[in-house]
Each structure stands twice: as structure tokens, then as C-alpha cells.
N, C-alpha and C positions, 0 to 999 in steps of 0.2 A: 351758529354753525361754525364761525370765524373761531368763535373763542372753544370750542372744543375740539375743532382742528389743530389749534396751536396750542393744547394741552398735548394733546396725543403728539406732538411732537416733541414735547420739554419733556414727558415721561418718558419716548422713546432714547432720547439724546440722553437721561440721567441713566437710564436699564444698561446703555452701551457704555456710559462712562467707570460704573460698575462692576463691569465685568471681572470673575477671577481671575486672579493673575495663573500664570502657568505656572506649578511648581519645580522648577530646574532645583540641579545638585544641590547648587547653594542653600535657597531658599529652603530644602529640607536638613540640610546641616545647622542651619540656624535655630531652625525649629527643634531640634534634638536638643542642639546646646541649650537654648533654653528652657528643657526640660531638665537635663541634668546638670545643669549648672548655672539654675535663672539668677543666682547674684554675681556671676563672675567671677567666681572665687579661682578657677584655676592657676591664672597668673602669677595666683600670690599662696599657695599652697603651700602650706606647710603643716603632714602630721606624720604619725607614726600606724602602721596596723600592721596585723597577722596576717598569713595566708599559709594554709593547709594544703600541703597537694599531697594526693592521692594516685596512688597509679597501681595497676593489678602487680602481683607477684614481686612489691618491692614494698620497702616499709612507709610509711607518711612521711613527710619533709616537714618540719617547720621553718617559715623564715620569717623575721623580725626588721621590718621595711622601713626605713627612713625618708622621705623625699621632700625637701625643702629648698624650691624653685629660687626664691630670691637669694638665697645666701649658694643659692648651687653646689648645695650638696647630697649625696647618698649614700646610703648604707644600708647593706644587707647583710643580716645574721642568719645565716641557716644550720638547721640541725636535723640531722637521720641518722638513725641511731645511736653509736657514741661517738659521732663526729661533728663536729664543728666547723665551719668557716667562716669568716669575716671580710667584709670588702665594704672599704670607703674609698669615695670620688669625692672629694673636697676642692674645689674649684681648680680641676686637671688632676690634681695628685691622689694618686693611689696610695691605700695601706691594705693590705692585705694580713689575715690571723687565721692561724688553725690552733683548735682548743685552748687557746687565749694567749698564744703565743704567738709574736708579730715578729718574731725573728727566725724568718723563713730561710731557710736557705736555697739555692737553685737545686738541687736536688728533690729536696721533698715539694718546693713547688710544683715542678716538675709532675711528680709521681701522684699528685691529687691535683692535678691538669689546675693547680691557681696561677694567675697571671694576671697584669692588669689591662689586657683586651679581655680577658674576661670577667673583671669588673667591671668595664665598662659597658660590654654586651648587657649586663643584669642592669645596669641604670636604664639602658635605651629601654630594655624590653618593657620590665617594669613601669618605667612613665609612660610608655605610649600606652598600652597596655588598659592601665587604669585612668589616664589621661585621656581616653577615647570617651565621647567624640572631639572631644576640645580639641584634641591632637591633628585633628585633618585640617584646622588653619594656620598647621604650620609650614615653613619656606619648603618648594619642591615636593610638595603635597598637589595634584593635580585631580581635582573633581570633575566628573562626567557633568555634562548638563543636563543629562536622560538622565530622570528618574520610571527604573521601571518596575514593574507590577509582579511580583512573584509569590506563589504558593511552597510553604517549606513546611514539611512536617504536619499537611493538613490545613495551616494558618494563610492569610494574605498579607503579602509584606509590601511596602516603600524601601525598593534595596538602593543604593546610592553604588555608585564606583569608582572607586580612589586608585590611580599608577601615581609613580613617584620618581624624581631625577634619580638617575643611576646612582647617584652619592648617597640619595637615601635610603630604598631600598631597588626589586628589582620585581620584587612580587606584586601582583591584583587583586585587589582588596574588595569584596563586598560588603557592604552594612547590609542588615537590615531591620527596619524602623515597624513598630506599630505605628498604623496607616491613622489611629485617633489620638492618641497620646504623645507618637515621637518616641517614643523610651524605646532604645537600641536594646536589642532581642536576641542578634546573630550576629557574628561575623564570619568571613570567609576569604583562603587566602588561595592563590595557584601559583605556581610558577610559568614561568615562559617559556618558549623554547629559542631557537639563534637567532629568526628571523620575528622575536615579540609577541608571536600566538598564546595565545592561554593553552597550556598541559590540562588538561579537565583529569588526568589521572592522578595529577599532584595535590599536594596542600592539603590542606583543612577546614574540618570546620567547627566554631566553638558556638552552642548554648549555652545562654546565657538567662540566669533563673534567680526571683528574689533580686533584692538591693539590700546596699546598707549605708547610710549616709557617711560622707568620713571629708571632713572638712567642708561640709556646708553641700559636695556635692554626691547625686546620687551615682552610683555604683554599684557593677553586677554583684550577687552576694557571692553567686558559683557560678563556676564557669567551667562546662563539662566538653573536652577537646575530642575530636573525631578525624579520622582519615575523610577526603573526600573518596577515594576510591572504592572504599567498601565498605564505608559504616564502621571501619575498628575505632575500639574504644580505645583512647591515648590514657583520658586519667582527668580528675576535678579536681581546681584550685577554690579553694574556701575562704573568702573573706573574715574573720574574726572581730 
């Protein structure tokens, strides 16, 4: 009787010792990255892809994406229809080209809005962009510790929530994760208003469909942008 009382207490002490852990922000950001990037490759990223974007009553874009983290550099080629632009970030320095002409002058700059905050805008967006989720472990990146439970589009999700130091950005960012895989599905952004509230009439929200691997990790293939206020359609970006 001795020795089956002091079983049932070594199997209750190992059932307790057991127990699931609770999943906070972190823990489900982890679990993402290591679905879309189980070898670690982003740190050391370096390739080149297409991206298609679409958008009602204007013609396609193409742009030709450079991102190479260690040597920190980028470069964007885009084209709609007989126009060209170029823009490299080479570790700070900008070059900027229209139609293969890198001798811009301040007028025509000017006049096809090139500038190099707007290169550099195309680097930030770009890498985080496609750097996501990886990109939520970086400085001034601030994770909820709630992970919570949401239905979008019919589906149930693990949405995570990301704010960020004012030098980063200034928007509220939702993920959201399939609850068995980890593989990021949505995202969603809002703005604030003076006193920090979420605007629930602002922002967006992007669908995220398909992958396609591109330097070891995985990546949405399209990505279809939405108003939050009413469902309008912005327009898909197409991985190549």
C-alpha cells in the first residue's frame, strides 16, 4: 500500500513537472522563425528576386531586388512601362538611375519624386518586408507577451503584436501565425492616434498565399494588400 502511495506521488510530481509551458509572444516568434528560416540563414542573406506588383487601373511594376545583409548593400530596379529607375544603398551611399542614366540632375529628380530617402525608404521596406518574421528580433522591436486567439477570414489564428521605439516606426503590427505549422498567413498594421490608441479605421491588411523559398528561406509567394476600413483592394505583390 506504502509502495503504491509513493508511486502515485512520483507520477503526480513528474505530470506537474511536465506541464506546458504557456506560449507568450516570444515563444511563438520563435516557433515561426523556425519554420521559415529553420537554418538561420537570414543574418547572412544574400540573393537577388523579382517582385510583380499589381494594382487595379495602373500597369504591373516590375522590380529587380538586390539584398545583401553582410556586405550591406541594396538595390532596386524598377520598371512600369517605359520607365526605369534605379537605386543603390551601398553601405550609406546612394546612387540613384533613370533609364540607365545615373546623371540625374536636381530637376528631373525632382520631377519623378527620386531622392535618396527614397532609396532608402525601398531598402527599409523591402527587407523588413521579406525579412519578416525574422525582422521582429530586431532593436526597438517590442513583443506583446499575449498571444491571442483570432478568427480572420473564417480561419483561427495565433496573432502575435509588435509596437516599436518611435525611431522605428510608430504603427501596430499584428502577425498572424497558423496555430500548427507557425507559417505567418497575415499581417496587419494601424495607426495611432496623439494620445497611442489604435485608429481601427486605418491601416491594412495583407494576405499572404503560397511561398517560394529564396535563400534557404521560406517566403510569402503573393501578397494581396487590403484597407482595413472596408475591405478595398490596394493591389498583389508577386514573388518570381
Amino acid at each position: 500500500m506504502k509502495a503504491l502511495f509513493a508511486s502515485c506521488i512520483l507520477i503526480t510530481m513528474l505530470l506537474s513537472s511536465c506541464k506546458e509551458i504557456p506560449l507568450t509572444g516570444e515563444i511563438l516568434l520563435d516557433k515561426a522563425i523556425d519554420y521559415h528560416d529553420p537554418n538561420n540563414n537570414w543574418n547572412t542573406f544574400n540573393a537577388a528576386f523579382k517582385v510583380r506588383m499589381e494594382t487595379p487601373n495602373s500597369a504591373d511594376r516590375l522590380s529587380n531586388i538586390l539584398i545583401n545583409l553582410p556586405e550591406d548593400l541594396f538595390s532596386l530596379t524598377a520598371t512600369r512601362d517605359t520607365i526605369t529607375t534605379k537605386y543603390t544603398v551601398n553601405k550609406g551611399e546612394c546612387i540613384i538611375g533613370l533609364n540607365d542614366d545615373l546623371n540625374i540632375d536636381e530637376e528631373t529628380a525632382k520631377a519623378n519624386n527620386l531622392s535618396c530617402d527614397r532609396a532608402n525608404m525601398y531598402k527599409n521596406y523591402y527587407t523588413y518586408l521579406y525579412g519578416l518574421p525574422m525582422k521582429l528580433k530586431d532593436p526597438g522591436t517590442h513583443i506583446d507577451k499575449i498571444v491571442e486567439t483570432k478568427t480572420f477570414k473564417g480561419k483561427e489564428y495565433l496573432v502575435l503584436k509588435a509596437t516599436y521605439d518611435e525611431a522605428v516606426g510608430t504603427d501596430i503590427w499584428y502577425f498572424y501565425f497558423d496555430p500548427e505549422t507557425y507559417a505567418m498567413e497575415i499581417y496587419q498594421f494601424f495607426k495611432q492616434d496623439d494620445s497611442g490608441n489604435q485608429k481601427d479605421d486605418t491601416g491594412e491588411y495583407i494576405l499572404l498565399t503560397k511561398e517560394a523559398i529564396v535563400n534557404g528561406i521560406k517566403m510569402p509567394k503573393n501578397r494581396d494588400w487590403y484597407y482595413n476600413k472596408d475591405d478595398g483592394y490596394l493591389g498583389t505583390d508577386i514573388l518570381e
